[in-house]
BALUMDO-726988 format. One record per atom (N, C-alpha, C): x, y negated, z negated; residue in three letters. Coordinates in pm, whole numbers, plus 50000, padded with zeros to 5 digits. Layout:
N
XYZALA...
REM end
This chain:
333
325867003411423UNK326317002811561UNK325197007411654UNK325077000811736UNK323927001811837UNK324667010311984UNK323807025011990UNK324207036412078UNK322917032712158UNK323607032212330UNK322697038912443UNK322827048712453UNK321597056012455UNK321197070712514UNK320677073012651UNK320187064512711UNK319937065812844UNK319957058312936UNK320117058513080UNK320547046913147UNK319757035813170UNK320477026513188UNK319897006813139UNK320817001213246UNK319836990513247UNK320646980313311UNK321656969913255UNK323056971013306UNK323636963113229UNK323686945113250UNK323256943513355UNK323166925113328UNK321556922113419UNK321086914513376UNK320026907913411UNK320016898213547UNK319006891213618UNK319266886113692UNK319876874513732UNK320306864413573UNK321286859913637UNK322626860913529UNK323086872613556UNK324576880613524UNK324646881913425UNK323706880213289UNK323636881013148UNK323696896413089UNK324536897813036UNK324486909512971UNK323706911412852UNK322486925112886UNK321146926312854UNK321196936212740UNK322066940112707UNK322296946212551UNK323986949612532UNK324286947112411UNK325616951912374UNK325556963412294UNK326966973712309UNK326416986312262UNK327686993812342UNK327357008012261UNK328677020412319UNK327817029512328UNK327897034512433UNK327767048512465UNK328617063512482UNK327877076112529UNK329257087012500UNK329317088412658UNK328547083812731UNK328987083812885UNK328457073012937UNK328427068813076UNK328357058313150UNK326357056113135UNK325517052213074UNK324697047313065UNK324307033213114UNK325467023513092UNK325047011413144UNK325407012313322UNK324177007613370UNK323697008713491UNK324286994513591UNK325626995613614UNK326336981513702UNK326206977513813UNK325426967413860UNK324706964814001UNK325566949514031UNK326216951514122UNK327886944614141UNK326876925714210UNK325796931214263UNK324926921514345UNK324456912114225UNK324516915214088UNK324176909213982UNK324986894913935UNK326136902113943UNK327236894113880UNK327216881713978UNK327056868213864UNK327356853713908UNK328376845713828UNK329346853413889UNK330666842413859UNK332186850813963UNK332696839314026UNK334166847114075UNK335286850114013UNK334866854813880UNK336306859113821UNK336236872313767UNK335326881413849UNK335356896813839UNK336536903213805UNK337116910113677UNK338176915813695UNK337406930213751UNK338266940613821UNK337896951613783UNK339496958113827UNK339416974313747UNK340566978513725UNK340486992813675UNK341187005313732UNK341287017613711UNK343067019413680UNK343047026313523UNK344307028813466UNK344187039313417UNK345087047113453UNK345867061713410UNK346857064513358UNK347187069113260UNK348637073413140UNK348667084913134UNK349467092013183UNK350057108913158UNK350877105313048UNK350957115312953UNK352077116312865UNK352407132112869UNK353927136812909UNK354687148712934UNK356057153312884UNK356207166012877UNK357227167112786UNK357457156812695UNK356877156012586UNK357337152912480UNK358167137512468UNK358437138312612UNK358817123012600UNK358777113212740UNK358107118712838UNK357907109412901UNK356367103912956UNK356417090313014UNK354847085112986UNK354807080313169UNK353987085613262UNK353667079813389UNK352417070813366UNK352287061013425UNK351207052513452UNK350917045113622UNK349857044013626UNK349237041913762UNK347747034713739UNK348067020613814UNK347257011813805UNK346847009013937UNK345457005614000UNK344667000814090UNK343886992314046UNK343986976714090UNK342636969714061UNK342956956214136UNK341926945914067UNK342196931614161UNK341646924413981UNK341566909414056UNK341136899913957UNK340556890914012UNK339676889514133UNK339276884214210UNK340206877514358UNK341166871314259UNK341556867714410UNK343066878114435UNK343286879214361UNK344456887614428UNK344236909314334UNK345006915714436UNK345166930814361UNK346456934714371UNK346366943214282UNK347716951514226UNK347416967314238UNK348566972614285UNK348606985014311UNK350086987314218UNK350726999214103UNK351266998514044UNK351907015813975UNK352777014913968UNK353417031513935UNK354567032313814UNK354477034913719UNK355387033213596UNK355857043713543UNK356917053113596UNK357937058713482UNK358527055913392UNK358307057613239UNK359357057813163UNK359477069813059UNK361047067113047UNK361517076612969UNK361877074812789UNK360697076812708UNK360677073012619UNK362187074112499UNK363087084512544UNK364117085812435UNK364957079012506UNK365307074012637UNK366417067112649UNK366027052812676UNK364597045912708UNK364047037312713UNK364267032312888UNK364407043012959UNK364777039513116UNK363617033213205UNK363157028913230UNK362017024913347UNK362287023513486UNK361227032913554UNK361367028613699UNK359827025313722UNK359667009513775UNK358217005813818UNK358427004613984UNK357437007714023UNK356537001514148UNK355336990914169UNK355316983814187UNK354136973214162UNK354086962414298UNK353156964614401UNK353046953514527UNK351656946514442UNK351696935414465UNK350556924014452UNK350416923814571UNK349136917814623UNK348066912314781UNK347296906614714UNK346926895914864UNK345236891014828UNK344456904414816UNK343626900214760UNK342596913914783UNK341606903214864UNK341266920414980UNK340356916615031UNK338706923915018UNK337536914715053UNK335966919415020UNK335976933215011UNK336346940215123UNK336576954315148UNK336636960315024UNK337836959114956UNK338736968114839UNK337686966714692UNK337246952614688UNK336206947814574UNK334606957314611UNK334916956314714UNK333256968014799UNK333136980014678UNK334526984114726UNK335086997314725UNK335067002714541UNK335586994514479UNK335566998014309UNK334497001814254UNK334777012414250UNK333027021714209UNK332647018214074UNK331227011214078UNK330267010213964UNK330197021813835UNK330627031513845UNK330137045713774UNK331427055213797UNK332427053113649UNK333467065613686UNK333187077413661UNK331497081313676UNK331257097713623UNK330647099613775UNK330797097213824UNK330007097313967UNK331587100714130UNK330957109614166UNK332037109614269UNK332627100714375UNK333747096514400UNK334137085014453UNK335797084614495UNK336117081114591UNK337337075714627UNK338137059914611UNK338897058814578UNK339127045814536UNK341147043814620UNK341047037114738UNK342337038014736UNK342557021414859UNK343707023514835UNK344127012414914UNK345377015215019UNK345567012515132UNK346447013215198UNK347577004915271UNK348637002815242UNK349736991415327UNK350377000015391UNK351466991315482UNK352596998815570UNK353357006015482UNK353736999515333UNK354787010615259UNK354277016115163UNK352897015815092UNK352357020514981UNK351197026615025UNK350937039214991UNK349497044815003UNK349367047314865UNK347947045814805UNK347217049214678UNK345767056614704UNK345627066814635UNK344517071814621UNK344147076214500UNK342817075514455UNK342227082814336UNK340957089914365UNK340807096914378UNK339957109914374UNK339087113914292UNK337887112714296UNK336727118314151UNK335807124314187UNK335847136514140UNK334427147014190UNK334237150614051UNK332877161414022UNK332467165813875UNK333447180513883UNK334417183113914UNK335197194613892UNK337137186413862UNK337247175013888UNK338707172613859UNK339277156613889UNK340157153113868UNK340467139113963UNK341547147713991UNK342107134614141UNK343237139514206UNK343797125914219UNK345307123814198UNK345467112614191UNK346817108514287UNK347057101314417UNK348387103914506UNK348667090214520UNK350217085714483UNK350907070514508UNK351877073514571UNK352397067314730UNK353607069314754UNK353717059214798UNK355387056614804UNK356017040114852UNK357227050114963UNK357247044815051UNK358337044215128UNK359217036315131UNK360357030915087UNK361287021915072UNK360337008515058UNK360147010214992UNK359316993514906UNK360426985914841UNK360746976014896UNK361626970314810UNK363326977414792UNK363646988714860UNK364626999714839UNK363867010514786UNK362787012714720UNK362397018514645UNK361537031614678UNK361477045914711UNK360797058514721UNK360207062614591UNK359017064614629UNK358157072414525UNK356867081314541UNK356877095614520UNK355857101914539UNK355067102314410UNK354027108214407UNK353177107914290UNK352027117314314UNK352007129414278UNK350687138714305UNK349937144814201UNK349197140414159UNK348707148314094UNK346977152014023UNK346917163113950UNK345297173213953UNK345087168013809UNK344167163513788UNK343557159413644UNK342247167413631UNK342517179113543UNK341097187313520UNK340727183413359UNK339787195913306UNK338727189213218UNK338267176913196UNK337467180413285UNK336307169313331UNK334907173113346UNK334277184613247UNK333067188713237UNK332297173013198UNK330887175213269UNK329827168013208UNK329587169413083UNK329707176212982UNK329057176112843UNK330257166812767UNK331867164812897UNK332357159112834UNK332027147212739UNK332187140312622UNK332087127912585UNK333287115912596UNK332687103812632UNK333587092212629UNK333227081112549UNK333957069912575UNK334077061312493UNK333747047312546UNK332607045412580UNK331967035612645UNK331177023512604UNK331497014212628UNK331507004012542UNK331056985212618UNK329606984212548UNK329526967512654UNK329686956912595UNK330716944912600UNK330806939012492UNK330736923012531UNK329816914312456UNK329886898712511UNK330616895112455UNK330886885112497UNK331966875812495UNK331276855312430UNK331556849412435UNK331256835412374UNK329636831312487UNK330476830212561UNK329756824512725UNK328696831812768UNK327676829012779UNK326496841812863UNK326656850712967UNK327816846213050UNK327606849413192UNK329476857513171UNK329766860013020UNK331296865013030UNK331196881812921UNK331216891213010UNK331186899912943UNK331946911612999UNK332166924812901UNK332986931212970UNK332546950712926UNK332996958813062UNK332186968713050UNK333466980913060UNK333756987912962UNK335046998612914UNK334407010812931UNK335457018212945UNK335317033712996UNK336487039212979UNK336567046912833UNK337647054812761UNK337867069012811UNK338137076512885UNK338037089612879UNK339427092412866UNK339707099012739UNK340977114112692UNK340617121212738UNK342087134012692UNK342057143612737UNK342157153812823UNK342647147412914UNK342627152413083UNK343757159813041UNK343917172213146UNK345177183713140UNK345547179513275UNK346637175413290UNK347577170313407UNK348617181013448UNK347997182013561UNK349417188713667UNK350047182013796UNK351057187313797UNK351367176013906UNK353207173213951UNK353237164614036UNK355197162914086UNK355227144014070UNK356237138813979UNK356237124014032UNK358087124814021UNK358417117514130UNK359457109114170UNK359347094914221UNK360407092614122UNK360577078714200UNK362487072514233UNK362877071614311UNK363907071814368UNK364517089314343UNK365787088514258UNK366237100114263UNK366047107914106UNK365067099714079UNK364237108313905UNK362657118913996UNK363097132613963UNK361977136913938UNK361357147813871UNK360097147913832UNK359917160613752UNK358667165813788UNK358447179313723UNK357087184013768UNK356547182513650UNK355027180913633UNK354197177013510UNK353627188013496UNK353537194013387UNK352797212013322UNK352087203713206UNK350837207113236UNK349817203513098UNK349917190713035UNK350177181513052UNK350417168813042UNK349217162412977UNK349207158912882UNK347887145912875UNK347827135112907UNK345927133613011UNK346497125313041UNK344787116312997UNK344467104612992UNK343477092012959UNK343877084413082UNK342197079413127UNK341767071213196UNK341177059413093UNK341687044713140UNK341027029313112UNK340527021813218UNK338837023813228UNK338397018913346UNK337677007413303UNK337856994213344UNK337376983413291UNK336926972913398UNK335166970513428UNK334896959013465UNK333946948013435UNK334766933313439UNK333776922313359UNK334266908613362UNK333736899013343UNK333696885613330UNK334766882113237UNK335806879413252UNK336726872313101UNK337096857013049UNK336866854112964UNK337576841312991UNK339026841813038UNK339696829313006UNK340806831013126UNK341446833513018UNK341806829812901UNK342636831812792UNK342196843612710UNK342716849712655UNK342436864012583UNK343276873412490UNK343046880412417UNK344166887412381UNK343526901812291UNK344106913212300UNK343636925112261UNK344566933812187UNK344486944312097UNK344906952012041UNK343936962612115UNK345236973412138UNK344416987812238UNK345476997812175UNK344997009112122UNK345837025612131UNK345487036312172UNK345797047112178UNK345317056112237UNK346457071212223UNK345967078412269UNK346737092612270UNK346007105712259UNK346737114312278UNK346267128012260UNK347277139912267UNK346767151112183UNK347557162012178UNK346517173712201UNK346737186412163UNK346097193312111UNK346317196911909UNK345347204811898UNK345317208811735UNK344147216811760UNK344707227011707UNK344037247211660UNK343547247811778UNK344237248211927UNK343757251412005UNK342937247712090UNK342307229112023UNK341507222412135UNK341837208012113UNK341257199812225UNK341927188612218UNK341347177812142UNK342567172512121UNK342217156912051UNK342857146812118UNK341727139312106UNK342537125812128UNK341767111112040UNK342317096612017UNK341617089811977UNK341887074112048UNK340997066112066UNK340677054012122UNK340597043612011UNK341437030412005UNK341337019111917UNK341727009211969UNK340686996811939UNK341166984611990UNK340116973911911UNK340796961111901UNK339976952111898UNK340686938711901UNK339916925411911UNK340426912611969UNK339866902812051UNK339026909712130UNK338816903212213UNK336826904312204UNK336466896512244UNK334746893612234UNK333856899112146UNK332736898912126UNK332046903212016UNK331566916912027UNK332356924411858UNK331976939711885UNK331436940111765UNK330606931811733UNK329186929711584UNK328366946311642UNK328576945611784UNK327406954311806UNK327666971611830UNK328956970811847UNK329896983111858UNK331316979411839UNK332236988511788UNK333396989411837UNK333866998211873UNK335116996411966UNK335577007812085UNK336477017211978UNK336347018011858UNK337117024311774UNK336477041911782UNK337087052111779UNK336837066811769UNK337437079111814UNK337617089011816UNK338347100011813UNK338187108011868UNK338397117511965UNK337477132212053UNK337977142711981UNK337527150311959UNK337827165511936UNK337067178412013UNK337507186112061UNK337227194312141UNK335857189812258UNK336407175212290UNK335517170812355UNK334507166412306UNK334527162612202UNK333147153812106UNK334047139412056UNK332557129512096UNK332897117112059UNK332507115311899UNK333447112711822UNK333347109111670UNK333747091611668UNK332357086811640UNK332587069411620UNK333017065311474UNK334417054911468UNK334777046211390UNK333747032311377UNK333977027411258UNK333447015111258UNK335627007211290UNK335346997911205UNK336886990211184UNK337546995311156UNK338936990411220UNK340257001311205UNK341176987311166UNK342336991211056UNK343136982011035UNK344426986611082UNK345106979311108UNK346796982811130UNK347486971011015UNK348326981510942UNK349276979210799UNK350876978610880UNK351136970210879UNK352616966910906UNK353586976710755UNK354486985310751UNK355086988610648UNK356396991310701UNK357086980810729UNK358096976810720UNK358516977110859UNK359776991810955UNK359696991711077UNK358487004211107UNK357437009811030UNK356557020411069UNK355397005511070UNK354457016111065UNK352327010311094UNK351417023211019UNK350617018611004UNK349647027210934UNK348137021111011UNK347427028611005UNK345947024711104UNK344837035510998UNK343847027110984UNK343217030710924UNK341967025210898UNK340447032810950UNK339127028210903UNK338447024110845UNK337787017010789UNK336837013310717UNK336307024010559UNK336167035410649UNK335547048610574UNK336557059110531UNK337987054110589UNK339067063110592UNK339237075510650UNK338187078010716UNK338137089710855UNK339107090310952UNK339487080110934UNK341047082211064UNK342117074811005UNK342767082310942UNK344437075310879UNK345917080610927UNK346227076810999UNK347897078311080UNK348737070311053UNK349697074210975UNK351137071211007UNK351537066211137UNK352737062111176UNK353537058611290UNK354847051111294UNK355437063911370UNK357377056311332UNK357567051611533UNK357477044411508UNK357867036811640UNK358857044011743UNK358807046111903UNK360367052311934UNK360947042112058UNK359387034312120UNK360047030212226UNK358827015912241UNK359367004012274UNK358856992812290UNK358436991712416UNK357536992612516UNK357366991812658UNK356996978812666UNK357606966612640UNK357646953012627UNK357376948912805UNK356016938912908UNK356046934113010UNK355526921313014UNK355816912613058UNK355506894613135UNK355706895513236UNK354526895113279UNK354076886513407UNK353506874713423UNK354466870213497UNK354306852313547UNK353826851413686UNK352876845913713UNK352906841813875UNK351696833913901UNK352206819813946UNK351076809213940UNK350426806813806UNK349466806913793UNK348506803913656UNK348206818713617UNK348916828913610UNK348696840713542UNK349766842813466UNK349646842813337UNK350666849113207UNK350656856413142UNK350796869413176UNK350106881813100UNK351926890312991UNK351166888312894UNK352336895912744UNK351516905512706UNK352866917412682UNK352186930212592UNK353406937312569UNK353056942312459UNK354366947712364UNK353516960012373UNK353646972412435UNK353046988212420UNK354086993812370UNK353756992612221UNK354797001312151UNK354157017112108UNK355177026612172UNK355137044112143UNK355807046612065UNK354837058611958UNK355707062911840UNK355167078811854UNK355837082111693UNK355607093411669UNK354167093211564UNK352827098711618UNK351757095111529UNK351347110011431UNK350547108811301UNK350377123011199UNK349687115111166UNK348587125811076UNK347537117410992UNK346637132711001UNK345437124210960UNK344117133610946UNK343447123011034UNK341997132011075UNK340527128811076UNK339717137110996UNK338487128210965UNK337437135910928UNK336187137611020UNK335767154511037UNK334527149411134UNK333157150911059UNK332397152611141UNK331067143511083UNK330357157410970UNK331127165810984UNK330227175210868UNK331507174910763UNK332397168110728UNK332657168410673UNK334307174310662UNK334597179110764UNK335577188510754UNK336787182510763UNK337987181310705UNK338967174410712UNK340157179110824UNK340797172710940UNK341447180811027UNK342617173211065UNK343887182810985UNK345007176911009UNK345627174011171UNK346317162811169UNK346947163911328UNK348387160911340UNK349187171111378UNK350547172011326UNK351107165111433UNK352267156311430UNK353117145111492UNK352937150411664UNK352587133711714UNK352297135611797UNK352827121811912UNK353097117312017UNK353387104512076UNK351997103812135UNK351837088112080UNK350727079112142UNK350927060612119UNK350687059212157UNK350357035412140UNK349827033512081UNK350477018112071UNK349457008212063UNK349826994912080UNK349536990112162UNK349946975712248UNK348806964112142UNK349876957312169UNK349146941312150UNK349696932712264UNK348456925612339UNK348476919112524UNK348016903712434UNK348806893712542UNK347846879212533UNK347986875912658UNK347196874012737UNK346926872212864UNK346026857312897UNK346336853413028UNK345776842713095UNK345926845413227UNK344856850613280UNK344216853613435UNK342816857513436UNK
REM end
């Protein structure tokens, strides 16, 4: 697997992506004036997972011609959902606005008559605020402090081509975040204490048809955190894969990860056998979206996950049951 260590440019002058490869922080160097083609996705996603059973999510992004602004409660033991989600054209402005570099300080928000969004990034925390004023019938506040976010942190960063020269795509894994915070949405609300929470920041060229396997999660264990990142499906990862694990804030790289169907559980498991988990399923977060020539499917199924890792000296480190994903998407946009 081919690691950047220092910063590069990620596409050439005309939009070619100039090495494939993962890094443990933002190394590839994204110069937006590069890119020659109009089907830029770009997109900032956030997952709290709290008490033990419930999962918030909050999405900001576009796909060139249109953006989505987006807010997702659910309640994993009774399977309840309350979403928020306005679509717009997007306009030049908002595409300006999607910062090249999520280790770098930056504001990212959008504003309508009934929805305000903001995301917040300095080198001491994110801050993250969604509110709707009767959208649709619909009230929703959303506040909240995302700390550990030291620089020595490591992530899970990843550049990957695709068939086409000019189609490639640029990931940004960060676990681990300790979430505090208040979300309501109509007359559900709760306060969030220590929450984990992962950022999926993703921008790049796609074809229009696609499809991915993605998981993710985190707990703590003996007192520091873990979390682990898996996916694959989609374009060529000969040169990396987004497969690997954090522990107390260290990036530990997978090569291939398999998922074993055993019956209604899953089993996931490496190449080298460094990362083997169980998983009993609890809640299907099944979504389709239709609109015009966009068809986007994904089954984000949450379970209960256990297993081991091994890290790199050797040491074997149990991780006792824990809720985390893993979606399978087939998309066309």
């Amino acid at each position: 697997m081919k690691e950047i260590v220092t910063a590069e440019k990620l596409l050439d002058d005309r939009g070619r992506l100039l090495r494939a490869g993962y890094s443990r922080h933002m190394n590839f160097v994204l110069d937006k004036k590069l890119v020659r083609s109009p089907r830029l996705k770009e997109w900032d996603f956030y997952q709290i997972h709290f008490d033990g059973r419930y999962v918030l999510q909050l999405t900001l992004g576009h796909v060139s011609y249109a953006m989505q602004c987006a807010a997702t409660l659910i309640d994993l033991a009774s399977g309840q959902r309350h979403v928020i989600s306005k679509l717009a054209t997007v306009k030049p402005s908002f595409k300006r606005d999607m910062p090249a570099n999520p280790e770098v300080a930056n504001t990212l928000q959008y504003f309508s008559r009934n929805v305000h969004v903001q995301f917040e990034t300095t080198d001491k925390f994110r801050r993250l605020a969604f509110t709707a004023n009767d959208y649709h019938g619909i009230k929703a506040e959303v506040y909240l402090m995302l700390t550990n976010v030291s620089k020595s942190k490591e992530k899970m960063v990843i550049a990957t081509p695709f068939d086409k020269p000019k189609q490639w795509y640029l990931n940004y894994k960060e676990n681990c975040f300790v979430v505090n915070g208040y979300v309501r949405i109509q007359d559900v609300a709760y306060q969030i204490t220590d929450g984990f929470g992962l950022l999926d920041w993703g921008r790049g060229i796609w074809p229009y048809r696609h499809k991915w396997v993605w998981g993710n999660g985190g707990t703590n264990v003996n007192g520091k955190s873990f979390g682990f990142n898996i996916g694959w499906g989609f374009g060529d990862t000969s040169a990396a894969t987004e497969n690997a694990f954090f522990y107390d804030n260290k990036l530990y790289k997978l090569g291939e990860v398999q998922e074993i169907k055993l019956g209604e559980s899953y089993r996931y498991v490496d190449q080298d056998e460094r990362f083997v988990f169980e998983v009993e399923p609890i809640f299907n977060n099944h979504t389709h979206t239709r609109v015009l020539w966009v068809n986007n499917k994904c089954c984000q199924t949450f379970g209960m996950w256990s297993g081991y890792v091994i890290l790199d000296n050797g040491v074997k480190l149990t991780v006792p049951p824990f809720v985390a994903f893993c979606e399978h998407a087939q998309n066309q946009w």
